[in-house]
PAZAPA-4460 file (N, C-alpha, C; in steps of 0.05 Angstrom, whole numbers, plus 32768, in hexadecimal, padded with zeros to 4 digits):
% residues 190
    n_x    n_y    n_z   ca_x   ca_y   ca_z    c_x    c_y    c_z   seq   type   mol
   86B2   8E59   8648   86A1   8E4B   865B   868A   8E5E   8663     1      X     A
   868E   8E77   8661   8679   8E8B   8666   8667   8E8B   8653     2      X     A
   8666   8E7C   863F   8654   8E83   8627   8640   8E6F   862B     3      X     A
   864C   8E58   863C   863D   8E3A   8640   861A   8E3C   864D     4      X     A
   8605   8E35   8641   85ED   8E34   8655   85F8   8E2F   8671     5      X     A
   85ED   8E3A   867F   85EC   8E33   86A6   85E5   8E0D   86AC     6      X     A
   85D2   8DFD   869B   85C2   8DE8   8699   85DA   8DD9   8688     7      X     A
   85E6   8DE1   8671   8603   8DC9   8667   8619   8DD1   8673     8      X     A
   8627   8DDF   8686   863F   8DEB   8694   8645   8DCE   869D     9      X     A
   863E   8DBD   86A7   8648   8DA5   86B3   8651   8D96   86A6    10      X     A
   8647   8D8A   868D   8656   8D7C   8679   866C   8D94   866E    11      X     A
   8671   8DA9   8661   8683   8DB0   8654   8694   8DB6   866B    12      X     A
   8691   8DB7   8680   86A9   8DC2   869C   86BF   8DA3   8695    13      X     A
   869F   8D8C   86A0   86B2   8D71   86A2   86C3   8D70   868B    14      X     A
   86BE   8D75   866F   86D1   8D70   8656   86EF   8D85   8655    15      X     A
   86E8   8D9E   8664   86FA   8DB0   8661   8709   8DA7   867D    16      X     A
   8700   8D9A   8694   8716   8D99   86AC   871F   8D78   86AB    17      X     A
   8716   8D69   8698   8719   8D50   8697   872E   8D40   867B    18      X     A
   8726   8D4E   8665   8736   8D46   8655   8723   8D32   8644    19      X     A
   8710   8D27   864B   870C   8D10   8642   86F9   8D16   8622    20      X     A
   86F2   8D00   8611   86E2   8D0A   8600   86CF   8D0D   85FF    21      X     A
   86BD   8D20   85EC   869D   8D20   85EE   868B   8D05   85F2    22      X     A
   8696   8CF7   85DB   868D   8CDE   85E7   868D   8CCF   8601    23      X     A
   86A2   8CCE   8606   86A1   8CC4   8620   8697   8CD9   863A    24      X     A
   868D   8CF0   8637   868B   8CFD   8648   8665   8CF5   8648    25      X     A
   8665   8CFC   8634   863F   8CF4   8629   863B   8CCF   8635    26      X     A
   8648   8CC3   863B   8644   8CA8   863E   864B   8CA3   864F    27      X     A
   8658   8CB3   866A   8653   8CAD   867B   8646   8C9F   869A    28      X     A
   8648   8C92   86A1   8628   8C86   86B6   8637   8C8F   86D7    29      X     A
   861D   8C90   86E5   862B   8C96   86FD   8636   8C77   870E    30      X     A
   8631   8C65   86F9   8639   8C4A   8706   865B   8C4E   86FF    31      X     A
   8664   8C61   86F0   868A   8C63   86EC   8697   8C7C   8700    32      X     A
   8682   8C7F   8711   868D   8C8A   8724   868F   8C7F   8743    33      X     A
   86AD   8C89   8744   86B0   8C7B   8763   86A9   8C95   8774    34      X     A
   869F   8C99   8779   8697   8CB5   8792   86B0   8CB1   87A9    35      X     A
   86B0   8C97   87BF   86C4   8C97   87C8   86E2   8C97   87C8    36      X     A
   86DD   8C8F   87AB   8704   8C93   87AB   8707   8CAF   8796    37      X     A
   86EE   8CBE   878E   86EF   8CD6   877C   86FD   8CD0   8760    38      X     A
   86F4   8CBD   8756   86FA   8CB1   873A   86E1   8CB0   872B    39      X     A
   86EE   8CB3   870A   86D8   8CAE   86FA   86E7   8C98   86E6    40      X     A
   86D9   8C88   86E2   86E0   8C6A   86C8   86D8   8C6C   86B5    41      X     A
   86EC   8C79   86A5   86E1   8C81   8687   86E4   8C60   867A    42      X     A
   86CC   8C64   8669   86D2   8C41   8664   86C1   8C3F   864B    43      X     A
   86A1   8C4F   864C   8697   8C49   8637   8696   8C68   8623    44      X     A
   8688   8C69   860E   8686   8C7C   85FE   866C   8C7D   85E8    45      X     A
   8664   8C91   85D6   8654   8C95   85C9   8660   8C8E   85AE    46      X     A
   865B   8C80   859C   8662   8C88   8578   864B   8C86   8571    47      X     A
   8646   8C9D   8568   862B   8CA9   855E   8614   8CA9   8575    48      X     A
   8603   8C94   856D   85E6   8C98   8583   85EC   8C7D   8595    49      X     A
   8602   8C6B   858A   8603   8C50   859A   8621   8C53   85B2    50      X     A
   860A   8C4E   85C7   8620   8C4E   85E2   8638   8C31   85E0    51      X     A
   8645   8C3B   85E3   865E   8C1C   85EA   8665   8C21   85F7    52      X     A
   8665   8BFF   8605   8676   8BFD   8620   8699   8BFC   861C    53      X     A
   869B   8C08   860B   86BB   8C0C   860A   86C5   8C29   8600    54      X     A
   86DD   8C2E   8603   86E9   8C3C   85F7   86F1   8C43   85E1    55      X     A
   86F3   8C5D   85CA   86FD   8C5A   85B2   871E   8C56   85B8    56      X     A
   8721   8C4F   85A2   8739   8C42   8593   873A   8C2A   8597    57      X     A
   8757   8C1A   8587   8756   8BFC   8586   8760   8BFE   85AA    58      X     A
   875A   8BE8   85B6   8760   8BEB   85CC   875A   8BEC   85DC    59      X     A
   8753   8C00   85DD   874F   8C1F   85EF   8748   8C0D   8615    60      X     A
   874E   8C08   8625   874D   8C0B   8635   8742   8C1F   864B    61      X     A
   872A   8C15   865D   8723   8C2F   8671   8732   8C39   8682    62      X     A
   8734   8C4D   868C   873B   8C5C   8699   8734   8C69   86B4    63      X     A
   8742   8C77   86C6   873D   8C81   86D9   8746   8C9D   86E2    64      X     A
   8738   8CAF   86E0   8739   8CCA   86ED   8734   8CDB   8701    65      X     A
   8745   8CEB   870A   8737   8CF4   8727   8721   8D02   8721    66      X     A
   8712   8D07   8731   86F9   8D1F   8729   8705   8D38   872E    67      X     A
   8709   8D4A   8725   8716   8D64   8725   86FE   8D78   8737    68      X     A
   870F   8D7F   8751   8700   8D89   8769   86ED   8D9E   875C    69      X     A
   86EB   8DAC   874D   86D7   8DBF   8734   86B7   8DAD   8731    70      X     A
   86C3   8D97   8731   86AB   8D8D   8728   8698   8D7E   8744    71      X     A
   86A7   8D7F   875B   86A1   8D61   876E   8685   8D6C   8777    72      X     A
   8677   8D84   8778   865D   8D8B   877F   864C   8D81   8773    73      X     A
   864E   8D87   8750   8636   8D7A   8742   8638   8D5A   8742    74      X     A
   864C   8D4B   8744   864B   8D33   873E   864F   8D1F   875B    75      X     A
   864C   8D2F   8772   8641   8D24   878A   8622   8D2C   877C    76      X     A
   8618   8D3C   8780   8601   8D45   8779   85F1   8D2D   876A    77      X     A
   85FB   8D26   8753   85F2   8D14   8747   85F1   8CF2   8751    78      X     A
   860B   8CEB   875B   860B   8CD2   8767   85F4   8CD1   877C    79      X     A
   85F1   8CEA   8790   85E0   8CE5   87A2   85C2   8CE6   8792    80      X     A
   85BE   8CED   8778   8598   8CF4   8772   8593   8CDC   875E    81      X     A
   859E   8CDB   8752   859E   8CC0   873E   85A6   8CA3   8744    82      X     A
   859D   8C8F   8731   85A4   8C73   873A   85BF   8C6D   8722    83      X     A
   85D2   8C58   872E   85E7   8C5C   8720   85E3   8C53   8707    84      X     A
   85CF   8C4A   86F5   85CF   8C48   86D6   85CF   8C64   86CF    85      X     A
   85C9   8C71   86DA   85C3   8C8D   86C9   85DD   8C9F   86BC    86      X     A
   85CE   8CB3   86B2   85F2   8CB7   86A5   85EE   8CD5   86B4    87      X     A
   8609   8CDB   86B0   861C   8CF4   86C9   8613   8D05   86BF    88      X     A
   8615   8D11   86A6   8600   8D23   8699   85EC   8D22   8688    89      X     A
   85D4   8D30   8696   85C0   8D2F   868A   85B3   8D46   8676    90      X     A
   85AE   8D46   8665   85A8   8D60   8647   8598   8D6C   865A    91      X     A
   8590   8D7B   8658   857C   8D95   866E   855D   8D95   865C    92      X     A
   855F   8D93   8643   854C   8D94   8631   8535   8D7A   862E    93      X     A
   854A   8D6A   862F   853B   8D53   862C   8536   8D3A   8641    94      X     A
   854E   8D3C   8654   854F   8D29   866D   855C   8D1B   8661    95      X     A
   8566   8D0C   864E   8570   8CF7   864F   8592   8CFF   8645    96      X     A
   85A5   8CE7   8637   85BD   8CF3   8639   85BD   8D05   8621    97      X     A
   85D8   8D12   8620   85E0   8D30   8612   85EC   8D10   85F0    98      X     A
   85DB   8D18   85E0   85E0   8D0C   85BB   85F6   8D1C   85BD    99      X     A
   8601   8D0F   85A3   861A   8D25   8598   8612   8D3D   8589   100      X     A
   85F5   8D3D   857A   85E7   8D50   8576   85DE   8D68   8587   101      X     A
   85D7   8D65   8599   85D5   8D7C   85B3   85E7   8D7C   85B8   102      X     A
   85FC   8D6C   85B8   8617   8D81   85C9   8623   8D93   85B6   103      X     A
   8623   8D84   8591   8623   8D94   857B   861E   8DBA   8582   104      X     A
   85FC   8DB4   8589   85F5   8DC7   858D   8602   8DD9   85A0   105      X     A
   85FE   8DCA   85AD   860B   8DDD   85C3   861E   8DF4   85C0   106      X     A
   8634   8DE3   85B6   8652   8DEE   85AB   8652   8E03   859B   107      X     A
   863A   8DF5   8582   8638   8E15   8570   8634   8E2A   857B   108      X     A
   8629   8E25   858E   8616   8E3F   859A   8626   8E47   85B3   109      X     A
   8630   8E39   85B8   864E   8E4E   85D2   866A   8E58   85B7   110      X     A
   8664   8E4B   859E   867B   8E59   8590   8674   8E75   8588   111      X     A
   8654   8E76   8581   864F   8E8A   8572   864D   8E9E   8590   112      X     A
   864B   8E92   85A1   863D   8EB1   85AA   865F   8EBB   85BF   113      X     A
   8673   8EA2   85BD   868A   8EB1   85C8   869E   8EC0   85A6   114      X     A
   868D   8EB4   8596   86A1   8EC1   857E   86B9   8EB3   8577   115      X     A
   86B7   8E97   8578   86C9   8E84   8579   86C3   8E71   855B   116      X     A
   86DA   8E72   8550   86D9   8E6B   8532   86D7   8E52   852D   117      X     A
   86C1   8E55   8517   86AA   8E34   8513   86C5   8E17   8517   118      X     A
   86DD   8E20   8504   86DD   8E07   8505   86EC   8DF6   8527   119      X     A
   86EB   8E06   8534   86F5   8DF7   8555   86DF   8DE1   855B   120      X     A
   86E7   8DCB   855F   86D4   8DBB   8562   86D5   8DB9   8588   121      X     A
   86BD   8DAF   8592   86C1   8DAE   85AC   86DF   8DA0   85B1   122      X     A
   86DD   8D8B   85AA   86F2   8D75   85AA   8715   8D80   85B5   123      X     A
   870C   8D9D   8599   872C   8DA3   8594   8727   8DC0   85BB   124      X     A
   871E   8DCB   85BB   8710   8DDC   85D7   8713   8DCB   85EA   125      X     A
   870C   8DB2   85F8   870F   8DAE   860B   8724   8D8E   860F   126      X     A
   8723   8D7B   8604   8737   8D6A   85FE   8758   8D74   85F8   127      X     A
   8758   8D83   85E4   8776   8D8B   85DA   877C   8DA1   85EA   128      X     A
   8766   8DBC   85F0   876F   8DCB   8603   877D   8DC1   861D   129      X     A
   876F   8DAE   862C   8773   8DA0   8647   8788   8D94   8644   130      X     A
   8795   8D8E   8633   87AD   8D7C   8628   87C2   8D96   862A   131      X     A
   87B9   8DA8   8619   87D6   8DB3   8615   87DD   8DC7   8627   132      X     A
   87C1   8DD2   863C   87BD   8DDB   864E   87D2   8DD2   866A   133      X     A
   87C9   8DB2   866E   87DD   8DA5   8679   87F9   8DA6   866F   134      X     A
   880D   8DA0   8651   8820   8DA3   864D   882F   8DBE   8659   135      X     A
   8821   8DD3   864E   8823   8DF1   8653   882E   8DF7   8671   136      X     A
   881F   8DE6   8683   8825   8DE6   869E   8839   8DDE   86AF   137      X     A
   8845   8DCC   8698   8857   8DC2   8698   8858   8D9D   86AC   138      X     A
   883A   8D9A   86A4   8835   8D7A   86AC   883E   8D6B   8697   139      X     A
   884A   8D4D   86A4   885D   8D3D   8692   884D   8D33   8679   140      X     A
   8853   8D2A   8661   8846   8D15   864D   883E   8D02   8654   141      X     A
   8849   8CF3   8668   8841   8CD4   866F   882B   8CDD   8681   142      X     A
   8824   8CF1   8698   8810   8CF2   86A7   87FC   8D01   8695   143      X     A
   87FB   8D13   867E   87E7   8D1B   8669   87DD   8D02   8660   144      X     A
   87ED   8CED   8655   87E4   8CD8   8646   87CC   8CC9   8659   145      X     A
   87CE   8CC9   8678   87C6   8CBC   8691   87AB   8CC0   868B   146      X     A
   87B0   8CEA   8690   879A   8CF2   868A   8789   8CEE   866F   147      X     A
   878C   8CF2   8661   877D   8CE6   8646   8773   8CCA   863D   148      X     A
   877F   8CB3   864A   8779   8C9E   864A   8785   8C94   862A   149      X     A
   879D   8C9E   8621   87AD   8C8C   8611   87C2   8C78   8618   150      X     A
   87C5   8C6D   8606   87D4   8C50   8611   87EA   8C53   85FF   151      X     A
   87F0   8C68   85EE   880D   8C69   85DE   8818   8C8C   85EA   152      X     A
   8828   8C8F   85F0   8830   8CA8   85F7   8839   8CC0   85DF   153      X     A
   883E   8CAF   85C6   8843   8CB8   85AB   8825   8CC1   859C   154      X     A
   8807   8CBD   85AE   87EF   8CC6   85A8   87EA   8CE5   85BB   155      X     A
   8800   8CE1   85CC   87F9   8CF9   85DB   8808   8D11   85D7   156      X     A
   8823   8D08   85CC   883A   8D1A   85C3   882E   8D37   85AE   157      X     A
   8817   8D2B   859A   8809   8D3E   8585   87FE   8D5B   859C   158      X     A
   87F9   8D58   85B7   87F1   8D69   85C9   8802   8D79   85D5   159      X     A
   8825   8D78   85CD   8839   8D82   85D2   883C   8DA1   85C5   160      X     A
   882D   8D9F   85B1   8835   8DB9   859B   8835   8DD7   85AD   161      X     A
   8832   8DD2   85BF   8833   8DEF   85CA   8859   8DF4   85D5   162      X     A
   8863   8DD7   85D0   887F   8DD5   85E0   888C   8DE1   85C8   163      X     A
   888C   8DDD   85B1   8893   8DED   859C   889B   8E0E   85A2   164      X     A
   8886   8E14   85A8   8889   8E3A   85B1   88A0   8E3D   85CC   165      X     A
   889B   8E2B   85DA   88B2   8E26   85ED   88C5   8E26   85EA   166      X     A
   88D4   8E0E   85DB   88EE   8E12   85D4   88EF   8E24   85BE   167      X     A
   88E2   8E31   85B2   88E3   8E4F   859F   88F7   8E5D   85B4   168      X     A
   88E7   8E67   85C7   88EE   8E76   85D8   8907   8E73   85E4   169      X     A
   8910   8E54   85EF   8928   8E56   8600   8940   8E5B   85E8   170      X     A
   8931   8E4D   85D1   8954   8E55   85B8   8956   8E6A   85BA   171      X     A
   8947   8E87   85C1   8940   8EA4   85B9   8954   8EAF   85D2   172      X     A
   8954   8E9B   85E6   8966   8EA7   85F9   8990   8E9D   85F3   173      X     A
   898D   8E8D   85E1   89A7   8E8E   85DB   89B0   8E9B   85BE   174      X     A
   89C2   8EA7   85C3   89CB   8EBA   85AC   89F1   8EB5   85A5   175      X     A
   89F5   8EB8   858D   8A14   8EC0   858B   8A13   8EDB   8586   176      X     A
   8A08   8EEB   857E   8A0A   8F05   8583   8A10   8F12   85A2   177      X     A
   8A06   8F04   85B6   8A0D   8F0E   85D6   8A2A   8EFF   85DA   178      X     A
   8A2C   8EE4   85CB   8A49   8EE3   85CF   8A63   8EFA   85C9   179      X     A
   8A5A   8EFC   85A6   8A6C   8F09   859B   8A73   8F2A   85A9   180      X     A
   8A5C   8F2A   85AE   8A5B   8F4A   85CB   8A6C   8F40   85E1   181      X     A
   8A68   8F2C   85E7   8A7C   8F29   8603   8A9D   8F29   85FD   182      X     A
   8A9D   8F1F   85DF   8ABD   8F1E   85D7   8AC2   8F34   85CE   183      X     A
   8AB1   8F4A   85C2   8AB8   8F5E   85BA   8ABB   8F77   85DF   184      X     A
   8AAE   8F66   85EB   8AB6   8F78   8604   8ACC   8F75   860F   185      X     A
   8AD6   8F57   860B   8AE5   8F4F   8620   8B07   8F5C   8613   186      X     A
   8B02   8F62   85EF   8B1A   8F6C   85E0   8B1C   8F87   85EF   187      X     A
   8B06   8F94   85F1   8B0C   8FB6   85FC   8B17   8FB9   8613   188      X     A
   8B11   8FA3   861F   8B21   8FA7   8640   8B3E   8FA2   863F   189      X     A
   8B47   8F9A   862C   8B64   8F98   861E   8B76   8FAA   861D   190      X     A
***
């Protein structure tokens, strides 16, 4: 996050404290924000240069998120200066919203200059991080899935892989070798 321009820190904060996708983070309007109840309505998204008023996947259903208190300065900030068509983040370069091409950019250029290897895509950095970030923490699957805005919990499960190293660990704490020590102790006291 230190490597991020000062001018894009607001969009990549929102993707890294939010979960949500590039797309949907780029397509956001300040008309999907509730300021009073501190929600955001993920609902529409970018594929390619054409905005939709929906969600990817078959389905896909909008959603609702809290605003993560990290962010509630800039995005009061915004509700109060803009009119609600406008979108939540604005490219610094150009005024208008962040393409998938400038955020492209972007990414290359916080990979190269933190030394972070080409093929991480933002996607897999702030979506899958935030995911497994949350697992790690030991927040449930069904409230990850909440957060991510999937509707099968077997789409969210792929974000578990860090639970793997976990139970590595607790088998590591059972042994028959500490048994066989305890029976070989318990013969000497004989």
């Amino acid at each position: 996050f230190g490597c991020v321009r000062e001018a894009d820190k607001p969009i990549v904060a929102f993707l890294m404290l939010h979960g949500c996708r590039p797309g949907e983070a780029r397509a956001l309007r300040l008309a999907h924000v509730n300021w009073t109840g501190q929600t955001i309505t993920i609902q529409a998204t970018f594929s390619g240069r054409e905005w939709r008023d929906r969600r990817k996947g078959h389905g896909a259903e909008p959603y609702i998120l809290p605003i993560h208190p990290e962010m509630r300065d800039f995005i009061g900030r915004r509700v109060r200066e803009a009119l609600p068509g406008a979108y939540l983040f604005v490219n610094p370069r150009n005024g208008g919203h962040y393409t998938e091409n400038a955020l492209g950019r972007l990414w290359r250029a916080v990979r190269k200059k933190a030394g972070i290897d080409a093929r991480l895509r933002l996607y897999d950095a702030t979506r899958h991080s935030f995911a497994s970030q949350l697992r790690a923490a030991g927040v449930s699957l069904s409230n990850i899935k909440d957060h991510l805005g999937h509707s099968d919990i077997r789409t969210t499960m792929k974000y578990s892989h860090g639970e793997l190293e976990s139970r590595r660990a607790d088998l590591e704490k059972l042994s028959l070798n500490k048994v066989e020590s305890i029976k070989k102790a318990e013969e000497w006291k004989k």
